[in-house]
GUVO-453825 format. One record per residue (C-alpha): residue in one letter; x, y, z. Coordinates in Angstrom, 3 decimals. Example, Ala and Ser with C-alpha at 12.3 -4.5 7.8 and 13.67 -1.06 7.14 Angstrom:
<rs>
R dodren        x        y        z
R      A   12.300   -4.500    7.800
R      S   13.670   -1.060    7.140
</rs>
This chain:
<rs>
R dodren        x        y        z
R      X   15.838   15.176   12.430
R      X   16.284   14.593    8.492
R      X   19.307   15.092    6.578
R      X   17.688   16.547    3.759
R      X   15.447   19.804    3.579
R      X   11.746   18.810    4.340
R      X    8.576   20.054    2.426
R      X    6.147   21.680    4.574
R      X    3.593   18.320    5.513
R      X    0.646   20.792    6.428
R      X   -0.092   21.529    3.304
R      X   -4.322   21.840    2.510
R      X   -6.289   20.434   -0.371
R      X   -6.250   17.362   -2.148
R      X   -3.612   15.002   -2.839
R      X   -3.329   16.200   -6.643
R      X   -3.166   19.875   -5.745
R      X   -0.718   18.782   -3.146
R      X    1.545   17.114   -5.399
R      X    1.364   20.690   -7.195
R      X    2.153   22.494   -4.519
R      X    5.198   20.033   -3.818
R      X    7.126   19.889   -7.156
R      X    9.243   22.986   -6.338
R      X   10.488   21.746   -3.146
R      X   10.597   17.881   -4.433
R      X   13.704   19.372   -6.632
R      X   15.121   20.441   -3.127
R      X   14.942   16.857   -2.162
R      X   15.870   14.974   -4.763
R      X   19.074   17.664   -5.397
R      X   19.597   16.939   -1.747
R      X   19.424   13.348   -1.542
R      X   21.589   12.817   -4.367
R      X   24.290   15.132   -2.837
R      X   24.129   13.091    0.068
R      X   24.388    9.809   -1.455
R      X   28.165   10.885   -2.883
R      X   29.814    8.440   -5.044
R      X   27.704    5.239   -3.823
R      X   25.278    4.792   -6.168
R      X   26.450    3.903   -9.305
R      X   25.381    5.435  -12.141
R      X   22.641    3.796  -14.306
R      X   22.860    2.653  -17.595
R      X   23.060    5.645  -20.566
R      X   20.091    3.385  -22.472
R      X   18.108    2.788  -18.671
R      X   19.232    6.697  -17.593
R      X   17.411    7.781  -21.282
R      X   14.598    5.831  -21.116
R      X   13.764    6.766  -17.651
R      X   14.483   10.803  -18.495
R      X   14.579   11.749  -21.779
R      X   11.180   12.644  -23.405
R      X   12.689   12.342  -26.939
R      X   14.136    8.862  -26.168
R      X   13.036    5.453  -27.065
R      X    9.549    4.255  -25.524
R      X    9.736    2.318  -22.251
R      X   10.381   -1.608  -23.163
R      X    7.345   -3.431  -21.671
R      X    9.355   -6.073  -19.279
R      X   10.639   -1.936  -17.558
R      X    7.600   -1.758  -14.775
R      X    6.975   -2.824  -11.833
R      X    5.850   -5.007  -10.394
R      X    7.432   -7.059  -12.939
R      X    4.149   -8.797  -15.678
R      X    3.562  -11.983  -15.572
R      X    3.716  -12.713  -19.842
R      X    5.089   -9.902  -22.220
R      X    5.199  -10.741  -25.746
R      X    7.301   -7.609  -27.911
R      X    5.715   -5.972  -31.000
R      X    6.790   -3.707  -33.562
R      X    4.967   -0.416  -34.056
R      X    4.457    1.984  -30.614
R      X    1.548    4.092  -30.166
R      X    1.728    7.936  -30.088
R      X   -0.392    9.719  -28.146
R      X   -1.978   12.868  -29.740
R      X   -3.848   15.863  -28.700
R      X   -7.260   13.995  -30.998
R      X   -6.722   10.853  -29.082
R      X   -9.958    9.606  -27.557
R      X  -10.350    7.020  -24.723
R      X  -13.227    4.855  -25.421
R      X  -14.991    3.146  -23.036
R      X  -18.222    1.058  -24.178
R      X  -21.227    1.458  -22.645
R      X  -19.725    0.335  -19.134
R      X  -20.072    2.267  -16.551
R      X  -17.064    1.057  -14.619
R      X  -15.207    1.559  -17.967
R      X  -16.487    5.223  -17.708
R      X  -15.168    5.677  -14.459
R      X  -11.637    3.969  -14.923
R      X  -11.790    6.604  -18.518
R      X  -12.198    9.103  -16.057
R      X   -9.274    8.523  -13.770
R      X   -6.692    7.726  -16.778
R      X   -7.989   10.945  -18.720
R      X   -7.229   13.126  -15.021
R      X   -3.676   11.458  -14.726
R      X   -2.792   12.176  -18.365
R      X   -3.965   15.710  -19.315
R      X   -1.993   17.847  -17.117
R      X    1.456   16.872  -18.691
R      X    0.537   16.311  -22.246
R      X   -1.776   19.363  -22.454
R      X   -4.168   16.939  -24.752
R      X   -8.089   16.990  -24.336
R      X   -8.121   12.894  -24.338
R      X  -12.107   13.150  -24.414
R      X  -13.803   10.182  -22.432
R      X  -16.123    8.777  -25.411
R      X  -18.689    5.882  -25.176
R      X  -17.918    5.580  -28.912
R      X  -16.636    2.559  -30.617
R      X  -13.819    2.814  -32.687
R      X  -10.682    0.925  -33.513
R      X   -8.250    3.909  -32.328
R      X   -7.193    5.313  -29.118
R      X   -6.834    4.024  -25.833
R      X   -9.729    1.515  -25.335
R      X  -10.391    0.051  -21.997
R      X  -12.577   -3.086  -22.007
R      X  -14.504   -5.320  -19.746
R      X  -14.951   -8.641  -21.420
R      X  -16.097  -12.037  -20.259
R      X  -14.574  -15.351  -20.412
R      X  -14.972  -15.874  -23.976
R      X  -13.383  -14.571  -26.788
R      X  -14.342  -11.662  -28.709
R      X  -17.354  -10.976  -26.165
R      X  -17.594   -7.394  -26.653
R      X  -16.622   -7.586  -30.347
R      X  -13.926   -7.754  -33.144
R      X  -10.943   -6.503  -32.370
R      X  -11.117   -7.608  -28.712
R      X   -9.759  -10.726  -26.918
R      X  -11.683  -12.860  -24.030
R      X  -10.660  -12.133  -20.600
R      X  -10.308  -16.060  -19.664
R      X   -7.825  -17.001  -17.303
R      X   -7.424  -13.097  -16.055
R      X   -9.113  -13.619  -12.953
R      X  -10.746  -10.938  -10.382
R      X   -7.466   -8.332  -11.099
R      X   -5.582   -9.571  -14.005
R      X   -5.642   -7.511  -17.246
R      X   -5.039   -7.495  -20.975
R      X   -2.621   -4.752  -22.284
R      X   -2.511   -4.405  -26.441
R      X   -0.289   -2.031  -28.145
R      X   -0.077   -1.556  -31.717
R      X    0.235    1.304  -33.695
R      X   -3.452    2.206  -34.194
R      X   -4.286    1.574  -30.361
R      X   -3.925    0.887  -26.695
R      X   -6.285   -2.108  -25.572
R      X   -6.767   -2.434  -21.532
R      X   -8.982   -5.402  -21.406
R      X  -10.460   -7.123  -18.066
R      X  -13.075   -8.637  -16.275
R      X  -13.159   -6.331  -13.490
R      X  -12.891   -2.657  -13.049
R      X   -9.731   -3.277  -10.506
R      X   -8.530   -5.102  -13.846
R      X   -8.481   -2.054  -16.128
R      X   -7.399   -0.074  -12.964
R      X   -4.183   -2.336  -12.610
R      X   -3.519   -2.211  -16.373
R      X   -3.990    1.376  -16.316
R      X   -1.212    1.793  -13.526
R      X    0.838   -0.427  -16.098
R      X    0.174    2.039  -18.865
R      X    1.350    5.030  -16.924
R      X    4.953    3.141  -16.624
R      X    5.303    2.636  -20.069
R      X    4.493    6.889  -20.837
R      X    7.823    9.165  -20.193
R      X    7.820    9.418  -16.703
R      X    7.334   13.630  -16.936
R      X    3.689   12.313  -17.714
R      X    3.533   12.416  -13.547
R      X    4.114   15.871  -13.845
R      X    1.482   18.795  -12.715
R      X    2.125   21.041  -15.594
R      X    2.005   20.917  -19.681
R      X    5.411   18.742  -20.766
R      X    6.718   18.452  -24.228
R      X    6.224   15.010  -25.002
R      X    6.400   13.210  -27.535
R      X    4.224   10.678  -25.666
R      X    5.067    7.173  -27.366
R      X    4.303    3.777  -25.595
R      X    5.824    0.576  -27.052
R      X    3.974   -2.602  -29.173
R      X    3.137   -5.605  -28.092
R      X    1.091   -7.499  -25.743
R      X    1.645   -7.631  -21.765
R      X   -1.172  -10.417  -20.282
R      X   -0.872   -9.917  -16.552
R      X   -2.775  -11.355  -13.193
R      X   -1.106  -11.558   -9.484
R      X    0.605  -14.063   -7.619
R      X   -1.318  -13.219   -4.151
R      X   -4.878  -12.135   -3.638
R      X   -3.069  -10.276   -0.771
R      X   -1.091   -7.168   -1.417
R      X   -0.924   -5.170    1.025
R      X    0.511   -1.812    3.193
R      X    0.360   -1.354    6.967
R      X    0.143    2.557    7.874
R      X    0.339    3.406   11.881
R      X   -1.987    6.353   12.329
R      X   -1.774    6.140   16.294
R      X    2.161    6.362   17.462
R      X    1.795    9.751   15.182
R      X   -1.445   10.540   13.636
R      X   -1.919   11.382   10.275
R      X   -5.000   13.401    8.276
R      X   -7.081   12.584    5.642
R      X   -5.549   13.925    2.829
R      X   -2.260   12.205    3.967
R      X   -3.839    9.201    3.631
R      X   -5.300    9.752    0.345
R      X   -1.559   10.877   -0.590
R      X   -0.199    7.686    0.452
R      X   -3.492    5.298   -1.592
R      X   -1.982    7.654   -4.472
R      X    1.187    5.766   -4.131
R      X    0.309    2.534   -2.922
R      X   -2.103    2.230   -6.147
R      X    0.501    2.723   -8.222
R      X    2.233   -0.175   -7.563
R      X   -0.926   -2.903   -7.694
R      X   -1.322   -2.635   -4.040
R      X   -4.764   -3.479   -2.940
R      X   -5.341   -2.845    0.823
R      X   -4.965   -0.600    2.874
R      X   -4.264   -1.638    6.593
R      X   -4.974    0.786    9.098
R      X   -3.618    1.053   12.751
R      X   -6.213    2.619   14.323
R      X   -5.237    2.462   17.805
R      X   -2.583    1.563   20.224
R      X   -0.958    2.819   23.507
R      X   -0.136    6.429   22.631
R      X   -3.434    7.169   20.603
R      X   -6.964    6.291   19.485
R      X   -7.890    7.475   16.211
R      X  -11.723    6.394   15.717
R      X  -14.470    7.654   16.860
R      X  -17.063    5.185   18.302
R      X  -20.252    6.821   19.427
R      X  -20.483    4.755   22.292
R      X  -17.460    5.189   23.855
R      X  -17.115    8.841   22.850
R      X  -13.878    9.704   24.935
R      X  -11.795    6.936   23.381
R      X  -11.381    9.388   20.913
R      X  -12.019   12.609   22.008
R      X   -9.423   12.339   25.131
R      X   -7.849    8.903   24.035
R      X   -6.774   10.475   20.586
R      X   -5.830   13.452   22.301
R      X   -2.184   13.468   22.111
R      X    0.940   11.122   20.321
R      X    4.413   10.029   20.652
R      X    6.184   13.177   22.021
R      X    2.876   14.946   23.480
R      X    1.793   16.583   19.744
R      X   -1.815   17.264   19.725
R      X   -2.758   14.060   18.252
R      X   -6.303   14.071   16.461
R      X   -9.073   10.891   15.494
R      X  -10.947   10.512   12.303
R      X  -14.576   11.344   12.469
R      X  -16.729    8.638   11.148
R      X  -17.308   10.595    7.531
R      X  -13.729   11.126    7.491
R      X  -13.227    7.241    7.853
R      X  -15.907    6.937    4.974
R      X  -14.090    9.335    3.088
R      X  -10.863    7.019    3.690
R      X  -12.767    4.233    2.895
R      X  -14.521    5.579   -0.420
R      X  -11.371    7.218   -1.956
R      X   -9.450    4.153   -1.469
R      X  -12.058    2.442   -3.276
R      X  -11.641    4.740   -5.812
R      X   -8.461    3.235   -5.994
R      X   -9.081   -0.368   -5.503
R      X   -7.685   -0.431   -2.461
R      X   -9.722   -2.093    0.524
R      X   -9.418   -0.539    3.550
R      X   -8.552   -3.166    6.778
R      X   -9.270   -1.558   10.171
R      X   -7.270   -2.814   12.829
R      X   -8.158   -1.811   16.738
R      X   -4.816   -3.852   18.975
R      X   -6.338   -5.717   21.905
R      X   -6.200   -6.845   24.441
R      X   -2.221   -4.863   24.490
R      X   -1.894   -1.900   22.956
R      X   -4.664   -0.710   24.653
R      X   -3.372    2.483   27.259
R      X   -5.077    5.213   25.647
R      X   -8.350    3.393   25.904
R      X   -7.616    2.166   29.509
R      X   -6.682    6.077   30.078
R      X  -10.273    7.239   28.467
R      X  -12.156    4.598   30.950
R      X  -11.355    3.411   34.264
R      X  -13.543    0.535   33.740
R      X  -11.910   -0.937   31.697
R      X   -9.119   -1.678   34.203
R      X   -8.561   -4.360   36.607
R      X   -7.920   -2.019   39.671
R      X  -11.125    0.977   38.338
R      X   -8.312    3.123   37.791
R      X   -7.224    5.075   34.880
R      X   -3.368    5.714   33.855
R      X   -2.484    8.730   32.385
R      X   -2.064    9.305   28.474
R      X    1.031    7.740   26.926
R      X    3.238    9.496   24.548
R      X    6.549    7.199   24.633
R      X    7.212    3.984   22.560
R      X    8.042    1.349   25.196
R      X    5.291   -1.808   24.271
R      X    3.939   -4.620   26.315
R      X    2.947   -2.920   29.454
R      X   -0.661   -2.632   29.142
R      X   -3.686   -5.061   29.029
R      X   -7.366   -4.979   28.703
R      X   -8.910   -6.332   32.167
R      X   -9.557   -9.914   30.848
R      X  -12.010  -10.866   33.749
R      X  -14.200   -8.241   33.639
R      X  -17.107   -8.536   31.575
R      X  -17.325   -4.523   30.692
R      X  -13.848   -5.593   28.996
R      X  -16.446   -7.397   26.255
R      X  -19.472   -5.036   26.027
R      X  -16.578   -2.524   24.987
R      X  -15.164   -4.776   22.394
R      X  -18.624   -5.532   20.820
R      X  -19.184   -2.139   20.415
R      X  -16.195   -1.084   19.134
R      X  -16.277   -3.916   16.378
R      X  -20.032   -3.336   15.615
R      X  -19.577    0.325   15.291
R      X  -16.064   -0.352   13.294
R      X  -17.710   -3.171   11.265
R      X  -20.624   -1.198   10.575
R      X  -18.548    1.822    8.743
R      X  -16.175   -0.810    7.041
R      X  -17.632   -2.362    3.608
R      X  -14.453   -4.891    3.624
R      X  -14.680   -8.303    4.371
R      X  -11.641   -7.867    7.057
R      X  -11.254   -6.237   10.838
R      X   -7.637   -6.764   12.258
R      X   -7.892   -7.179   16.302
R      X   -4.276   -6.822   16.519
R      X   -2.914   -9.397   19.427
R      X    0.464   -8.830   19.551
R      X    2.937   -7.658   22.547
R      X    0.627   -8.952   25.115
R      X    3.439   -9.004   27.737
R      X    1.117   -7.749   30.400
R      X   -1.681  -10.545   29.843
R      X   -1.115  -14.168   30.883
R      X   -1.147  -16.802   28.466
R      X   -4.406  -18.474   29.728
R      X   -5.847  -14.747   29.944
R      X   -4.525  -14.152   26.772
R      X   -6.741  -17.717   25.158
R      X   -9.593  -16.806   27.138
R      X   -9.854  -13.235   25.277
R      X   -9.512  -14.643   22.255
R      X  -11.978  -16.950   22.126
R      X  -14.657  -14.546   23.548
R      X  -13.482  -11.806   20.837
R      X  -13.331  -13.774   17.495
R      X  -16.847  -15.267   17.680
R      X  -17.199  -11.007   18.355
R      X  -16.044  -10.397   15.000
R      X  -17.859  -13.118   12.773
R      X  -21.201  -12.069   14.298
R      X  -20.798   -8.618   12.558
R      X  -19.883  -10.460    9.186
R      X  -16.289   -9.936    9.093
R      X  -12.873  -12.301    8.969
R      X  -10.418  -12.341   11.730
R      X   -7.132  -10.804   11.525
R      X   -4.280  -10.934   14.051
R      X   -0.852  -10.668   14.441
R      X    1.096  -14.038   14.446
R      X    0.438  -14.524   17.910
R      X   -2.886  -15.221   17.528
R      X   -1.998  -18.576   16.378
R      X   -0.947  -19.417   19.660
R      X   -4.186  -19.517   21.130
R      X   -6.623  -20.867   19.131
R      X   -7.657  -18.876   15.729
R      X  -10.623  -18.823   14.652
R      X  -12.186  -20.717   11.429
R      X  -10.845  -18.648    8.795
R      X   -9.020  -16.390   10.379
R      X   -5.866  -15.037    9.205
R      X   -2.833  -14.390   11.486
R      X   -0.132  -11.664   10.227
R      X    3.624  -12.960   10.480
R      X    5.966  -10.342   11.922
R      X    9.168  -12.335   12.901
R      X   12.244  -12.270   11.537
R      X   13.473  -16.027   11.579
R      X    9.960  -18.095    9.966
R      X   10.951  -20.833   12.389
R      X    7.804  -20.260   14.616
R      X    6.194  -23.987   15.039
R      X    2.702  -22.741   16.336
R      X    2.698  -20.181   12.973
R      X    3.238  -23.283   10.814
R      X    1.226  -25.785   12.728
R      X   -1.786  -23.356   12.430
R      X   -0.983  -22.883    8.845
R      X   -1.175  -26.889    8.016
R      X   -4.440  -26.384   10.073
R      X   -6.561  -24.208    7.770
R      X   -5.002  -20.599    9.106
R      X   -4.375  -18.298    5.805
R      X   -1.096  -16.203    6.268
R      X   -0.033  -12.822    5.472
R      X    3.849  -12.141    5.141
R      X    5.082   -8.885    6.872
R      X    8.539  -10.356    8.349
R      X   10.219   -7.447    9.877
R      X   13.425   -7.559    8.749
R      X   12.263   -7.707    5.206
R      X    9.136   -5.770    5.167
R      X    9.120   -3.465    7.999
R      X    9.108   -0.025    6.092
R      X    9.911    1.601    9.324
R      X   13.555   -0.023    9.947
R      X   16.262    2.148    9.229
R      X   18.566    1.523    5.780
R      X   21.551    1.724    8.157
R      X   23.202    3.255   11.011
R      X   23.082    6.894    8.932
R      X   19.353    6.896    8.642
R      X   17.900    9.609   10.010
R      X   14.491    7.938   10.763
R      X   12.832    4.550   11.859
R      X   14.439    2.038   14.394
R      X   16.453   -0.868   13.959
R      X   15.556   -3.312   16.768
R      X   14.777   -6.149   13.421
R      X   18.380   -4.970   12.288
R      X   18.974   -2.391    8.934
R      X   17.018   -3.857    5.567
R      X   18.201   -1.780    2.559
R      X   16.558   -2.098   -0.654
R      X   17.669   -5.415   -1.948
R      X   16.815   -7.059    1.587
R      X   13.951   -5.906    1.189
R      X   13.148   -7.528   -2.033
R      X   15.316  -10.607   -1.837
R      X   13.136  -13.389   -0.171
R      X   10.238  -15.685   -1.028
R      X    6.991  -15.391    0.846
R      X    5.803  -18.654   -0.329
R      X    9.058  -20.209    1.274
R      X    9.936  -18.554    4.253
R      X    8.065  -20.007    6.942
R      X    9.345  -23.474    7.603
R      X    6.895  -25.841    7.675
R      X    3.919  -23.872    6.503
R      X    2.383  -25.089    3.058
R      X    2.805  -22.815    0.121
R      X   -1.310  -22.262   -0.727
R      X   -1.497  -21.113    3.272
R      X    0.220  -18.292    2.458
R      X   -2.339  -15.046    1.212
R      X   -0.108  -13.082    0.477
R      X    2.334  -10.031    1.789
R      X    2.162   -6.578    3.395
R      X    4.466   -3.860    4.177
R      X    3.787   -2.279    7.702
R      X    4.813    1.394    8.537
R      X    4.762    2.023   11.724
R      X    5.084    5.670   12.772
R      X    7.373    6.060   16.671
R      X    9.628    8.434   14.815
R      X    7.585    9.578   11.384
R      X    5.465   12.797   11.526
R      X    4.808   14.125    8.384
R      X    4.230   12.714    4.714
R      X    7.794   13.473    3.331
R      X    8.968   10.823    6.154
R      X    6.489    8.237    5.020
R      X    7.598    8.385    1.475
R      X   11.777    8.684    2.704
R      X   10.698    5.575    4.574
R      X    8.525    3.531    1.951
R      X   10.877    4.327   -1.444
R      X   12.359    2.378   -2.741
R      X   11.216   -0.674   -0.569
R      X    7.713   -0.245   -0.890
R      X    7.418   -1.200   -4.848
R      X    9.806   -4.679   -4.151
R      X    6.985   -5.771   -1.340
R      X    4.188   -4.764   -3.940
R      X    6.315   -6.698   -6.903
R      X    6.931   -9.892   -4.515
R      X    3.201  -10.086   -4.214
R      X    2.478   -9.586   -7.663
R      X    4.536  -10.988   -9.938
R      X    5.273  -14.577  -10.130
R      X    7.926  -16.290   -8.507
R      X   10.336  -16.662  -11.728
R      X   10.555  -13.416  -12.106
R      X   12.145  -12.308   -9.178
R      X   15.511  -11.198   -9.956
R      X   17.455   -8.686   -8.270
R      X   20.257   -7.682  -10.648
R      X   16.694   -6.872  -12.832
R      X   14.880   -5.686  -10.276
R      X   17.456   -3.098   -9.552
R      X   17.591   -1.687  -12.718
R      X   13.601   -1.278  -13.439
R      X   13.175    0.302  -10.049
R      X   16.145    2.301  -10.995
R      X   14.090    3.582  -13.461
R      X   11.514    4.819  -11.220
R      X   13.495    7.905   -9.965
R      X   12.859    9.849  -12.987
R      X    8.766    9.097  -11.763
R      X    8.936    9.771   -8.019
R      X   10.852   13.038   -9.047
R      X    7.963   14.196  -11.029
R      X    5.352   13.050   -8.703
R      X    6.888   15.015   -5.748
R      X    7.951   11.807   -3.708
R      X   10.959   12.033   -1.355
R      X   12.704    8.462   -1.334
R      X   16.053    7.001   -0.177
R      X   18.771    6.882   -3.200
R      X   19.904    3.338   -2.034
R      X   23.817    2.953   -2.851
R      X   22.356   -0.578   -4.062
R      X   20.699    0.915   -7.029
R      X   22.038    2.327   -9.744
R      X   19.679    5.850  -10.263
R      X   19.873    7.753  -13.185
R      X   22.144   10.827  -13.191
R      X   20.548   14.143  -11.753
R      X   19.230   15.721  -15.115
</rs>
């Protein structure tokens, strides 16, 4: 199906020994890819090109990451990182922990102990949680005022690195900054020369939306536990913070609820094209859950009622209008089924599937989906709706729903999901002006699953081809008309899964869009530049490479020469 050679997706263990196992064949790719991609893509910049590559070169300015910060103030003098370097981390636990993560990123590339120390000390990388005032864990140290639940601190000078926050997803975030500004072989898997140099000066950073976010479709094709974890990896490193799951839909059903045992067990029995299909156990959902924790992401269930809904309507013949059961679905038409509105079964199901789901999910959010109801009537369509929300607050969580939610009648604090591709929808903004919080996911802009054009090997293109600077080039506090600015809570990049089967088609799919989504929902409106843009995410190549991702070399962007 793919162009380019494909590394073997089956591969056992976790994500890091994983990415080991995928740096020979990521060569393949990337070799590949850029064969492929010809003449198009212009050549980047020598001084970009030996930033991004060359270990000896200068160190990375601090306006090169993404998502782009929100203040950057230059200095003078970089910091070196040596084999005595210690990262200190206070008496904080959380501290500890975020020591712990940074120290397992760095060590395999620069070879350097980098012991985690509780010691104080005015060298090193320090990572801090401070409170609003100033110098609140001591000299040297700056307050964390105006930083906010994720914004962070980041102090270079020539004696130290400085992460500073009040939160741990704070230092988290800043850490992800850091690893930007290191030689991009840092990624790496095995000891790399160095030297390991990061630039002065001061980046003070927080996020535009509370709401960053990244769709993943585990039912069209299902996808295992450690390809998850792979893909909170990536997300993470690009500030994204939750982690939507599609947990069930016409073709599969990929929970297991105790109470309805088949749903699973024959519901998530197969996929698009008849594969064998497969569910998550409820530890391997905590295990989802706890990793992407680990990572700051949040994880957002999402079961898609009352449409969507064939492999559950195949797993019980209750739960149809007629007592009968279709058969399994493995093809990608949408809109032709429907929960049994009427029937009161139809709601004993959905409170157990949300108390069961609600029960395993610490998050504040559980997505009921709503869209493509083409086989439910409007009034059928209202009436589910407002027996199902009231569902959902009694087990303490918020309403989600796709944008059509908002034409019956949301819920007190729900939040409906936009997925056109005009923002002229009247009933989106009216609900909007009415209290209902908005998350951005138009799909001809966010879609990761659309294909970059007609030669794309993967995806669809019924929301038209949306190359990288589509992708990027669009404000989510402007683009649905009529809808106040403060409705909107930010964006999220769905990836929905009809023609993607294995982890090197997620990343092909997700980079390079993925990081302008994650930047649009970062960084603050001013910033948002494409002629930038282009050249910083440029820049990433070198990163990817050494990570092991597969991505698209856009003809948009000009990539660094093949070194």
């Amino acid at each position: 199906m793919s162009r380019y050679p494909r590394c073997d997706a089956s591969l056992k263990g976790t994500p890091v020994r994983r990415r080991r196992a995928r740096l020979l064949c990521s060569l393949l790719l990337t070799v590949a890819a850029g064969a492929g991609a010809g003449t198009a893509a212009t050549a980047a910049p020598s001084s970009l090109a030996a930033s991004a590559s060359g270990s000896a070169a200068a160190p990375v300015p601090l306006d090169r990451v993404v998502p782009a910060p929100a203040s950057v103030r230059p200095g003078k003098s970089p910091y070196t990182l040596r084999s005595a370097t210690p990262i200190r981390v206070g008496q904080s636990r959380a501290a500890r922990t975020a020591g712990d993560y940074l120290a397992g990123v760095l060590r395999p590339a620069t070879g350097y102990r980098l012991p985690v120390t509780a010691r104080g000390g005015a060298d090193g990388i320090r990572l801090r949680l401070v409170g609003d005032e100033r110098g609140a864990e001591g000299p040297g140290t700056k307050g964390a005022k105006g930083l906010g639940a994720e914004g962070y601190r980041l102090e270079v000078n020539r004696r130290a690195v400085t992460i500073s926050a009040r939160t741990s997803a704070g230092l988290f975030h800043g850490i992800q900054t850091l690893r930007q500004l290191l030689p991009a072989s840092v990624e790496r898997a095995t000891r790399q020369p160095g030297p390991w140099r990061i630039s002065g000066g001061t980046i003070t950073d927080v996020p535009r939306y509370a709401w960053r976010g990244a769709m993943l479709d585990v039912s069209r094709h299902f996808f295992t536990v450690d390809q998850v974890k792979a893909y909170v990896d990536q997300l993470a490193l690009y500030k994204i913070n939750k982690l939507h799951l599609h947990l069930s839909d016409d073709q599969g059903w990929r929970i297991a609820i105790d109470s309805w045992p088949r749903l699973a067990t024959y519901g998530g029995s197969t996929q698009v094209g008849g594969g064998p299909g497969g569910y998550y156990t409820k530890a391997d959902y905590r295990e989802i859950v706890r990793y992407a924790a680990s990572r700051h992401l949040t994880v957002v269930p999402e079961v898609d009622l009352p449409g969507h809904t064939n492999a559950a309507l195949a797993s019980y013949a209750d739960l149809n209008c007629d007592g009968v059961a279709p058969p399994l679905y493995t093809g990608t038409e949408v809109g032709f089924s429907s929960l049994c509105v009427p029937k009161e079964v139809t709601y004993d199901f959905v409170d157990d599937v949300i108390r069961e789901l609600a029960a395993l999910t610490p998050g504040r959010y559980l997505h009921i989906g709503g869209d493509e109801a083409h086989s439910t009537s409007h009034a059928d369509y209202v009436a589910f709706m407002d027996r199902v929300q009231p569902i959902v607050a009694k087990y303490g969580k918020t309403v989600l729903g796709w944008h059509q939610l908002t034409g019956a009648r949301p819920a007190r604090g729900a939040i409906a999901q936009y997925w056109g591709t005009s923002g002229d929808e009247k009933e989106v903004a009216d609900a909007a002006k009415n209290g209902t919080r908005l998350i951005l996911s138009p799909a001809n802009r966010a879609y990761l699953d659309m294909k970059y054009d007609p030669s794309t090997p993967l995806g669809l293109s019924w929301a038209g081809y949306v190359e990288a600077k589509q992708s990027y080039d669009w404000d989510p506090g402007s683009y649905i008309a009529g809808a106040p600015p403060s409705s909107v809570l930010g964006v999220e990049a769905p990836l929905w899964s009809e023609t993607l089967s294995t982890s090197d088609h997620i990343e092909y799919m997700a980079f390079p869009r993925l990081p302008g989504i994650a930047e649009l929902g970062w960084s603050p409106r001013s910033t948002h530049n494409w002629d930038d843009y282009r050249l910083r995410l440029a820049a990433q190549a070198p990163r990817w490479d050494a990570m092991g991702i597969d991505y698209h070399r856009s003809p948009q962007v000009p990539w660094p020469a093949a070194g």
